[in-house]
N, C-alpha and C positions, 0 to 999 in steps of 0.2 A: 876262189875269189870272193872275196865281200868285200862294196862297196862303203867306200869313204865316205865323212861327213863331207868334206870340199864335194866328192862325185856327186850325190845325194843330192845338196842344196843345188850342185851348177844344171844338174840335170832337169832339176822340178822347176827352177824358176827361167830358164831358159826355154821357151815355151813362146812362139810367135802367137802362139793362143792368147794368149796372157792381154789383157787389157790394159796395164799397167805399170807402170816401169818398177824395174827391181836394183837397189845398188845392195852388191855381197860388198861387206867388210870385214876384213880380215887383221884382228890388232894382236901383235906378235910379234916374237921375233925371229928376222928370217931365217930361213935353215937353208943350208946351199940345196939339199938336195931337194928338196919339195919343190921351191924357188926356181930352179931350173926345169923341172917340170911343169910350169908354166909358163916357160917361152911361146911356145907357140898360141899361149890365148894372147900374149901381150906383143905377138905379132903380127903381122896383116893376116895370116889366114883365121884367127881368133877360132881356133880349137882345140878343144882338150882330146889331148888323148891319155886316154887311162893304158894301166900294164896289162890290162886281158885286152887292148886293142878295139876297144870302144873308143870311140870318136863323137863327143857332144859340140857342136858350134855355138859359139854363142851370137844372138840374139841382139837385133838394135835396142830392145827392152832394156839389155843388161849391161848395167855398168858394175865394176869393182875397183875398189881405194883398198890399198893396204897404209897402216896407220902403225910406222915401225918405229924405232928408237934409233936404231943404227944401219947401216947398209954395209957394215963391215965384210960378211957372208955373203952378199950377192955378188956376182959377177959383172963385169963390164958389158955384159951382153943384156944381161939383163937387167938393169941401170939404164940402160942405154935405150931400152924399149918401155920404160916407163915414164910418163910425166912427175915429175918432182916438186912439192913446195917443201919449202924448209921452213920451220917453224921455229924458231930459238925459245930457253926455254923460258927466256922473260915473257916473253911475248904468252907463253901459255901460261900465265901463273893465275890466279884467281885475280887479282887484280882489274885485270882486261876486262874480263866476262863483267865484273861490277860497275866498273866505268859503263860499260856498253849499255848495260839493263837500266843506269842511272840517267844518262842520257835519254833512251827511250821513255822511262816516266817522265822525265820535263817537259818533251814534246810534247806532250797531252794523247787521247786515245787517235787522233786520224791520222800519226804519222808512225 
């Protein structure tokens, strides 16, 4: 058994010790199988279990965003346990982000 990067990160930042909030982002494309392997963090019990049957909880510290292109591969189960925005892709072109920072300098520095 050797542990995964996903295991790796969920394990060390997942830490009621932690002083600090941690959000994992995950930007990809989804795979049904991995994807489904994470029902039960984006379920109420919010824990992973890995295939050698380790069990890591996650943490009020811990948030995760997956930042995907399509949801083609995921299932209805799990679609259904995720919050969704949808972004179109006007909306994300460089355009926006310029407006927004052009706006912010007119405001002057206290807004």
């Amino acid at each position: 058994w050797t542990t995964g990067v996903f295991a790796a990160i969920w394990a060390k930042y997942n830490n009621r010790n932690n002083s600090f909030n941690t959000w994992i982002i995950a930007d990809g494309p989804v795979d049904a199988i991995w994807i489904e392997d994470l029902n039960t963090v984006l379920d109420d019990n919010k824990i992973l279990t890995l295939a050698n049957g380790d069990r890591i909880p996650m943490t009020d510290n811990v948030k995760i965003m997956f930042e995907v292109e399509t949801l083609v591969n995921a299932s209805p189960a799990t679609v259904s346990r995720a919050g969704i925005i949808y972004v179109s892709e006007t909306d994300l072109d460089w355009a926006p982000v310029l407006e927004a920072w052009v706006r912010r300098q007119s405001a002057g520095p206290d807004h």
